[in-house]
C-alpha positions in Angstrom: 0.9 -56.2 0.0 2.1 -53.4 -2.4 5.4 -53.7 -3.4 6.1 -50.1 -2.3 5.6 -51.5 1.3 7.5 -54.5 1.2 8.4 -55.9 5.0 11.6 -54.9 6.3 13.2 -58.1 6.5 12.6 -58.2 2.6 14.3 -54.7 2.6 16.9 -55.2 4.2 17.8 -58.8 2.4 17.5 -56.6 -0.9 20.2 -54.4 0.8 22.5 -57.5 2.0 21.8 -59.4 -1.4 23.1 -56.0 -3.4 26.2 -55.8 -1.0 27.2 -59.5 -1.5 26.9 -59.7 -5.5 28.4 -57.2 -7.2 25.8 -57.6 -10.3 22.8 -56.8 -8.1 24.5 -53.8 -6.5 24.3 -52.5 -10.6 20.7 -52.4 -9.9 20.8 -50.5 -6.6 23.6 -47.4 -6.1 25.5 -47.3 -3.4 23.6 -44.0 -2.6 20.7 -46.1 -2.0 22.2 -49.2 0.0 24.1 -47.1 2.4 21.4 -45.2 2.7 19.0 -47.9 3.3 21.2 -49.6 6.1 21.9 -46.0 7.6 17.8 -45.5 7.7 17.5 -48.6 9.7 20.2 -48.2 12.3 19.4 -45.1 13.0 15.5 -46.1 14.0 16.4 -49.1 15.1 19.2 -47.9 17.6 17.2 -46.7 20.2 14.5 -49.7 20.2 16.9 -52.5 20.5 20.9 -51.9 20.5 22.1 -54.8 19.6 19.9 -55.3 16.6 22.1 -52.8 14.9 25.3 -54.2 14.9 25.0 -56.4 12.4 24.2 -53.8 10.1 27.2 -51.7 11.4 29.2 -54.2 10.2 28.0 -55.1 6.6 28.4 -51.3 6.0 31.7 -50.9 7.2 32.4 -54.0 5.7 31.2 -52.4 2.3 32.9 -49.0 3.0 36.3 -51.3 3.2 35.6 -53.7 -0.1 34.2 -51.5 -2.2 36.3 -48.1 -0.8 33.5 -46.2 -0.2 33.4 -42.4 0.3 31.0 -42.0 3.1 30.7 -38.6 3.4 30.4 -37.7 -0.6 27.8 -40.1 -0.7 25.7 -38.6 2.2 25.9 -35.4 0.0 24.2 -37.1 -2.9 20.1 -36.9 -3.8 19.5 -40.9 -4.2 21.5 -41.1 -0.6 19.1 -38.5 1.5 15.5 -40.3 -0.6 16.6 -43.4 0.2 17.5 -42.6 3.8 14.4 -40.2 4.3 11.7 -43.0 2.5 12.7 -45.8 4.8 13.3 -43.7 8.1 9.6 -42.3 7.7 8.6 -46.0 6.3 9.8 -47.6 9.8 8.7 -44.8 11.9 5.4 -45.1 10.6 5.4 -48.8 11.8 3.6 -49.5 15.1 6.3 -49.7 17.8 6.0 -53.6 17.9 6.5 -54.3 14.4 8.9 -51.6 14.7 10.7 -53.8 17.1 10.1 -57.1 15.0 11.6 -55.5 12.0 14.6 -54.0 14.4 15.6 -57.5 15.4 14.8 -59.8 12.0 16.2 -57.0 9.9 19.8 -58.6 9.2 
């Protein structure tokens, strides 16, 4: 598997892994992680509810630790790539790994 395709468990690990230690999230902007678990609430939302509340909450709870600015950050470049790769990415997934990647995602 290309690493340009990696499964969205691993994804989404990436993102909780950056979140929890501050010296990964040097790696990967805040742009891109909020981003990245905005991308997969929003397709996974309508699939299966409850598989995005965990990921409500590790972005609010990084809005609150790390005082981010939501909205300026939805303004930015990395923010709408990030957010526009992985939406596409998981859309393009059949509708039952869709679902899969939905509920092992956080």
């Amino acid at each position: 598997m290309s690493p340009s395709y990696s499964t969205p468990r691993s994804v989404a690990m990436a993102l909780l892994a950056a979140l929890a230690v501050p010296c990964l999230a040097a790696g990967s902007s805040a742009e891109q992680i909020v981003g990245g678990i905005e991308a997969m609430v929003f397709v996974c939302l309508p699939i299966d509810a409850k598989s995005v509340k965990p990921g409500q909450e590790i972005l609010q709870r990084a809005v609150e630790q790390r005082k981010l600015d939501l909205p300026a950050i939805r303004k930015t470049e990395a923010y709408r790539n990030t957010y526009n790769s992985e939406v596409n990415r998981m859309l393009s997934l059949p509708q039952r790994e869709r679902l899969t990647a939905c509920q092992n995602a956080w």
